[in-house]
C-alpha positions as protocol buffer text, in pm:
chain_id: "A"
residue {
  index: 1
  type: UNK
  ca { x: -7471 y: 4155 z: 5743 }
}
residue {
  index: 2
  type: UNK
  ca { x: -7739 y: 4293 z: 6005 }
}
residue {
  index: 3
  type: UNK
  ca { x: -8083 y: 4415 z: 5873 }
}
residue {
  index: 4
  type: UNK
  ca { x: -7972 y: 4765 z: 5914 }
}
residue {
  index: 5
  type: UNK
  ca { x: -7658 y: 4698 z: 5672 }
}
residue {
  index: 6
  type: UNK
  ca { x: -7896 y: 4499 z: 5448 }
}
residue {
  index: 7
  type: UNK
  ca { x: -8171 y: 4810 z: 5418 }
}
residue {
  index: 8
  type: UNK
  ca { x: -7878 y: 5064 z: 5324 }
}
residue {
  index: 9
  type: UNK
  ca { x: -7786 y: 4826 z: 5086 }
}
residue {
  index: 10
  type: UNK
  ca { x: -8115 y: 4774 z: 4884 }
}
residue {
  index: 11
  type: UNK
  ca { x: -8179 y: 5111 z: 4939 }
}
residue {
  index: 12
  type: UNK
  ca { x: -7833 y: 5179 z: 4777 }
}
residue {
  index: 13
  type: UNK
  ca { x: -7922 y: 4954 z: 4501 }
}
residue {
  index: 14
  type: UNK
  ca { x: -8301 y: 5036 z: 4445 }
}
residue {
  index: 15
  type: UNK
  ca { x: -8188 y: 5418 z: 4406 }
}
residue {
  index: 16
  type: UNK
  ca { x: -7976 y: 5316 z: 4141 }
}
residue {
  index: 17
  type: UNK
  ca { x: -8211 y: 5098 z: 4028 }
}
residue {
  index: 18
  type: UNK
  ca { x: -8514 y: 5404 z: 4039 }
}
residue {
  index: 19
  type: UNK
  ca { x: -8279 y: 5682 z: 3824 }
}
residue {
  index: 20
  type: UNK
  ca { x: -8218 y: 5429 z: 3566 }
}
residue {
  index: 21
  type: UNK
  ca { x: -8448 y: 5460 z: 3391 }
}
residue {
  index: 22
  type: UNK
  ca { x: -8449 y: 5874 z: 3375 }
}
residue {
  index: 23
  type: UNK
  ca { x: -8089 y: 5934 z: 3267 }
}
residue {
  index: 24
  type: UNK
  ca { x: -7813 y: 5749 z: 3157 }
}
residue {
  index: 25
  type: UNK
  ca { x: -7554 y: 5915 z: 3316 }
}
residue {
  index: 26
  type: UNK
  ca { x: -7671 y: 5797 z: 3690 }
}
residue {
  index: 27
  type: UNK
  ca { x: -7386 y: 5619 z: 3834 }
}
residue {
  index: 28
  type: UNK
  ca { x: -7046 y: 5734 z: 3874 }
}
residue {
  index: 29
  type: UNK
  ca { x: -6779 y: 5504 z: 3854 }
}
residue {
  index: 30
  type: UNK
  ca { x: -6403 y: 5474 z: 3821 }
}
residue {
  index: 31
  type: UNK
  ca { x: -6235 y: 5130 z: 3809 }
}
residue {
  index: 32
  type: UNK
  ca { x: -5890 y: 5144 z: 3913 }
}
residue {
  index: 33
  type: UNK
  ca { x: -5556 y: 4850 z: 3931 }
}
residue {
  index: 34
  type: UNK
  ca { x: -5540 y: 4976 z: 4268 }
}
residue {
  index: 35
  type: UNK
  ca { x: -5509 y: 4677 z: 4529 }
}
residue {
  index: 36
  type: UNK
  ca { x: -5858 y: 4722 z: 4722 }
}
residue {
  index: 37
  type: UNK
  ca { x: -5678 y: 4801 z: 5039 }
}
residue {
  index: 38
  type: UNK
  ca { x: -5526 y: 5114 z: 4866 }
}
residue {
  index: 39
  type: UNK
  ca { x: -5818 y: 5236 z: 4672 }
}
residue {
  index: 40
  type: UNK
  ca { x: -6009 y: 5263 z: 5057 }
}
residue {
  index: 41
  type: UNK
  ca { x: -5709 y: 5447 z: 5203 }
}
residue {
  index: 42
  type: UNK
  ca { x: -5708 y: 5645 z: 4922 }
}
residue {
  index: 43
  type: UNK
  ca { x: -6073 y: 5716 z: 4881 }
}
residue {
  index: 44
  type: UNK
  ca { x: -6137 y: 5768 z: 5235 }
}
residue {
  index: 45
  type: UNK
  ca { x: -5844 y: 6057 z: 5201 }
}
residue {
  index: 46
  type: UNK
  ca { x: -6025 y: 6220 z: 4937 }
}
residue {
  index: 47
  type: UNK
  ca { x: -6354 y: 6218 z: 5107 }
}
residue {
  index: 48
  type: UNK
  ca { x: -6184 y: 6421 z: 5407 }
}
residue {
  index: 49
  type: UNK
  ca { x: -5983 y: 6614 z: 5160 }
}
residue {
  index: 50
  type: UNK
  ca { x: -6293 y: 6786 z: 5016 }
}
residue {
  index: 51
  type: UNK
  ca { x: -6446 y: 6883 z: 5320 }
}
residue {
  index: 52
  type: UNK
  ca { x: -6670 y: 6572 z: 5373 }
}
residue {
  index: 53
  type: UNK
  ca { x: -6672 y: 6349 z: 5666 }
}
residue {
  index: 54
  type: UNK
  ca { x: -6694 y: 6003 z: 5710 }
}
residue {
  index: 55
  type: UNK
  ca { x: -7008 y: 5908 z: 5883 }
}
residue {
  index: 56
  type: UNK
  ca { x: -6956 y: 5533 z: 5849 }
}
residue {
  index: 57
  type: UNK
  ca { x: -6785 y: 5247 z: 5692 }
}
residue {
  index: 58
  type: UNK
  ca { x: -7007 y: 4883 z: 5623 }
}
residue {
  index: 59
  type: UNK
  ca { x: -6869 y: 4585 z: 5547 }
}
residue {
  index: 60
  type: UNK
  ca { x: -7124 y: 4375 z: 5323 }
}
residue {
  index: 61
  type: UNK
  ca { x: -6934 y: 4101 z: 5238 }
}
residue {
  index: 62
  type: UNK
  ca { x: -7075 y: 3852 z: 5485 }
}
residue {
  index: 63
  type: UNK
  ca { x: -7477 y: 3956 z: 5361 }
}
residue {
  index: 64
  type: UNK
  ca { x: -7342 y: 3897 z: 4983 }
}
residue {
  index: 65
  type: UNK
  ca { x: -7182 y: 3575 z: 5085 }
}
residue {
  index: 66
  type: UNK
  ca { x: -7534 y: 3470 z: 5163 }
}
residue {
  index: 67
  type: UNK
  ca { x: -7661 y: 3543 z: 4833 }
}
residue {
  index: 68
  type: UNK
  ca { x: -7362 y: 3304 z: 4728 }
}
residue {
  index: 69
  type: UNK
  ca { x: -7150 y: 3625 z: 4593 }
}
residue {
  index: 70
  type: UNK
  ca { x: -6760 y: 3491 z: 4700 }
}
residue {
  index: 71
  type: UNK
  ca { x: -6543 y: 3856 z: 4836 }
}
residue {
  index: 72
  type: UNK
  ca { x: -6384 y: 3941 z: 5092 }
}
residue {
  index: 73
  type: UNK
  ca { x: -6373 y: 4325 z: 4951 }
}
residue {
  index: 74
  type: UNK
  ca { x: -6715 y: 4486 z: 4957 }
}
residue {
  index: 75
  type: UNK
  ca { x: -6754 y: 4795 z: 5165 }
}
residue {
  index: 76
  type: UNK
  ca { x: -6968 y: 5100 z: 5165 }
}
residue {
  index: 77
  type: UNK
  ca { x: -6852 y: 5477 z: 5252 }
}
residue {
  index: 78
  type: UNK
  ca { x: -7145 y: 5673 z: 5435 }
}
residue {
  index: 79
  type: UNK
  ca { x: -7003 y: 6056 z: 5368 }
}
residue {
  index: 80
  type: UNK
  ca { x: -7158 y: 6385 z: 5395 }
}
residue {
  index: 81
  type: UNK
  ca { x: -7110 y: 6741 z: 5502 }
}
residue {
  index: 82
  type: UNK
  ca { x: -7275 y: 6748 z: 5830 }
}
residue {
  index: 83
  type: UNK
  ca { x: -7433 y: 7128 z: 5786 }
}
residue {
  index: 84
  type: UNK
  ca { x: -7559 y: 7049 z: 5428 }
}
residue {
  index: 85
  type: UNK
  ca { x: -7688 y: 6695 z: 5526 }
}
residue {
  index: 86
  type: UNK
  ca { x: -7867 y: 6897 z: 5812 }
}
residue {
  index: 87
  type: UNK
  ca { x: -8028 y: 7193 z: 5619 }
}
residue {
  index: 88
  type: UNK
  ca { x: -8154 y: 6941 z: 5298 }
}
residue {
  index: 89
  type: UNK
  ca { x: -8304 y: 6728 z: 5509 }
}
residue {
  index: 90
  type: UNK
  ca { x: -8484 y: 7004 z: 5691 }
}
residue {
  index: 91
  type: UNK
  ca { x: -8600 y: 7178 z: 5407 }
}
residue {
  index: 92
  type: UNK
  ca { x: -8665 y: 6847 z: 5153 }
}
residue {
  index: 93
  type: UNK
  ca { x: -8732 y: 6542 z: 5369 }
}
residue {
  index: 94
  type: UNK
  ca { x: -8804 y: 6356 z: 5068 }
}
residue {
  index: 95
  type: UNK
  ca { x: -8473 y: 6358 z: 4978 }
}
residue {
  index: 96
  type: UNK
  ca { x: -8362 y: 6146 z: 5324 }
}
residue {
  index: 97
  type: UNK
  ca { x: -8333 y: 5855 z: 5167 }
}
residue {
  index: 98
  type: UNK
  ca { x: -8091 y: 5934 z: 4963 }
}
residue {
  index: 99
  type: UNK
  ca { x: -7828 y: 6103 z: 5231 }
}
residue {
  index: 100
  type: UNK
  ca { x: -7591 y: 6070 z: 5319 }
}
residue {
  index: 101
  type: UNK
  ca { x: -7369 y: 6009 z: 4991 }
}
residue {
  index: 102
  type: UNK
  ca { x: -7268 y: 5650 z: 4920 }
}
residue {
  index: 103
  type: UNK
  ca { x: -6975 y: 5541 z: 4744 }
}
residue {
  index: 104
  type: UNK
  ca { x: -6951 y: 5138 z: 4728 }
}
residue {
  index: 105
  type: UNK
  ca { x: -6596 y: 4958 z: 4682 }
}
residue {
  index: 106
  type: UNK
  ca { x: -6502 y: 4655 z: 4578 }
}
residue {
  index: 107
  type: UNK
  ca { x: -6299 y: 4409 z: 4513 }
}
residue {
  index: 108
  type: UNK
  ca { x: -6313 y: 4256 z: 4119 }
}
residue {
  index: 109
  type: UNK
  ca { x: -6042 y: 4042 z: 3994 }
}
residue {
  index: 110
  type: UNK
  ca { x: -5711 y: 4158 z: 4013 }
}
residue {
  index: 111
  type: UNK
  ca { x: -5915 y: 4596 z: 4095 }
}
residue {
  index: 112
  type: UNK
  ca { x: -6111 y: 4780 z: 4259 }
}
residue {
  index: 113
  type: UNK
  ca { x: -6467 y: 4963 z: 4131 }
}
residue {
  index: 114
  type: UNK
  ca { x: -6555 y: 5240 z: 4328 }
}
residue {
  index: 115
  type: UNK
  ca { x: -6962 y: 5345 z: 4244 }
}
residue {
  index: 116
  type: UNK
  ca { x: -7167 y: 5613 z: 4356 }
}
residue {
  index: 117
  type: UNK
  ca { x: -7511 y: 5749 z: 4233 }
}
residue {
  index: 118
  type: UNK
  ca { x: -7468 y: 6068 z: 4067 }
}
residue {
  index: 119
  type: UNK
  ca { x: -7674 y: 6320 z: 4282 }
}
residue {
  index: 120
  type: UNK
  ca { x: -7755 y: 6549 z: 4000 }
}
residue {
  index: 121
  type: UNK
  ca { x: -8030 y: 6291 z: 3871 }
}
residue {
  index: 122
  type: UNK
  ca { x: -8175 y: 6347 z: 4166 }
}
residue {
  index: 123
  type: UNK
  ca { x: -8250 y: 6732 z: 4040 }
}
residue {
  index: 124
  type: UNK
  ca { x: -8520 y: 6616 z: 3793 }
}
residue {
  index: 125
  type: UNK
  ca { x: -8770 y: 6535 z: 4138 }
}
residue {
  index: 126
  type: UNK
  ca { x: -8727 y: 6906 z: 4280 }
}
residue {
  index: 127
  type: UNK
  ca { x: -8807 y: 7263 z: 4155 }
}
residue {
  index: 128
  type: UNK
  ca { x: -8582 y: 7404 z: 4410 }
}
residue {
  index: 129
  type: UNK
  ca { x: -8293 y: 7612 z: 4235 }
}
residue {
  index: 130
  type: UNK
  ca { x: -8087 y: 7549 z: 4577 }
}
residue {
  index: 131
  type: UNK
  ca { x: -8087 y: 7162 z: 4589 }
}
residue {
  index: 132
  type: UNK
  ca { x: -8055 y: 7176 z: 4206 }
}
residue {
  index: 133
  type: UNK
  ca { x: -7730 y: 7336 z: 4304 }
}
residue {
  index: 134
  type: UNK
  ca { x: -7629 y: 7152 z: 4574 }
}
residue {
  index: 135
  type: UNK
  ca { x: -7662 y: 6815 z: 4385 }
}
residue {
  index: 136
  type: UNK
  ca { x: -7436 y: 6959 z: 4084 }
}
residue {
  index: 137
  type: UNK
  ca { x: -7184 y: 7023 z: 4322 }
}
residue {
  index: 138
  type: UNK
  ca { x: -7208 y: 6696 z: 4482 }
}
residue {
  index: 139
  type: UNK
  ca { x: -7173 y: 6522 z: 4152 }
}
residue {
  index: 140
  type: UNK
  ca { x: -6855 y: 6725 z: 4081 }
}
residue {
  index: 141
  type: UNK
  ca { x: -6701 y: 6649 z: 4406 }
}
residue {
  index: 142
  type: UNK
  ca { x: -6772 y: 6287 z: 4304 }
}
residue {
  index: 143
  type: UNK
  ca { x: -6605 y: 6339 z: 4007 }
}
residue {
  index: 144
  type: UNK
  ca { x: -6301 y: 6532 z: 4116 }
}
residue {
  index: 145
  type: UNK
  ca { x: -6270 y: 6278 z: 4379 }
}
residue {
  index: 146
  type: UNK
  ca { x: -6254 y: 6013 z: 4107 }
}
residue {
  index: 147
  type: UNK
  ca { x: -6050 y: 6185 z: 3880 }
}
residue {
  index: 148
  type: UNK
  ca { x: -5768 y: 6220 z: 4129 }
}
residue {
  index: 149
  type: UNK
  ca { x: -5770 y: 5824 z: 4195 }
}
residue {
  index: 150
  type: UNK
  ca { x: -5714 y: 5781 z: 3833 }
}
residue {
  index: 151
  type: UNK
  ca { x: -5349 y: 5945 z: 3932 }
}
């Protein structure tokens, strides 16, 4: 994994890691008997399907396999909405390094875990109504998007 791949992916994990301790709702996941190669198709479908785009796909499994962590099935999904990616970062450029939104899939026994940090525990850090807003609707993308891999 490069040192660019390696900084999304602590700053992936120490986001996580930071909202931990303020709610216990923040991470999303769904864990699914897809095969892993399915679940991405799939995923990556629903992503488009709600208006997102797909700013960029990382394959992590050769920085983890330096950290001795065995898979061959470890990706992350950079995603966004261009326009709204543009206008919060703008407005709140504290809120940078958490865009764009991250889901990361892989690969566990015999299925596939697809995590994201829930936006909306961002809202606590801003008085804004408008990002308040815009993070809620994030979250229940996230969630529709999940719900419909359940099917």
């Amino acid at each position: 994994m490069n040192a660019l791949a390696r900084l999304f992916f602590i700053m992936f994990l120490s986001g996580c890691l930071t909202v931990a301790n303020a709610r216990e709702d923040n991470i999303l996941m769904i864990r699914t008997e897809q095969p892993f190669e399915i679940a991405m198709e799939k995923i990556q479908g629903l992503i488009e399907e709600y208006g997102y785009s797909i700013a960029h796909t990382q394959r992590c499994d050769g920085g983890l396999n330096d950290f001795d962590y065995e898979t061959d099935y470890y990706r992350v999904i950079f995603f966004g909405k261009y326009e709204e990616v543009k206008a919060l970062s703008n407005d709140h450029p504290e809120i940078i390094p958490f865009l764009p939104l991250k889901f990361l899939v892989f690969a566990e026994n015999d299925e596939t875990v697809i995590v994201s940090l829930n936006p909306d525990v961002l809202a606590d850090y801003f008085d804004n109504t408008d990002i308040k807003n815009q993070l809620q609707r994030w979250q229940n993308d996230i969630n529709e998007m999940f719900s419909e891999m359940r099917l």
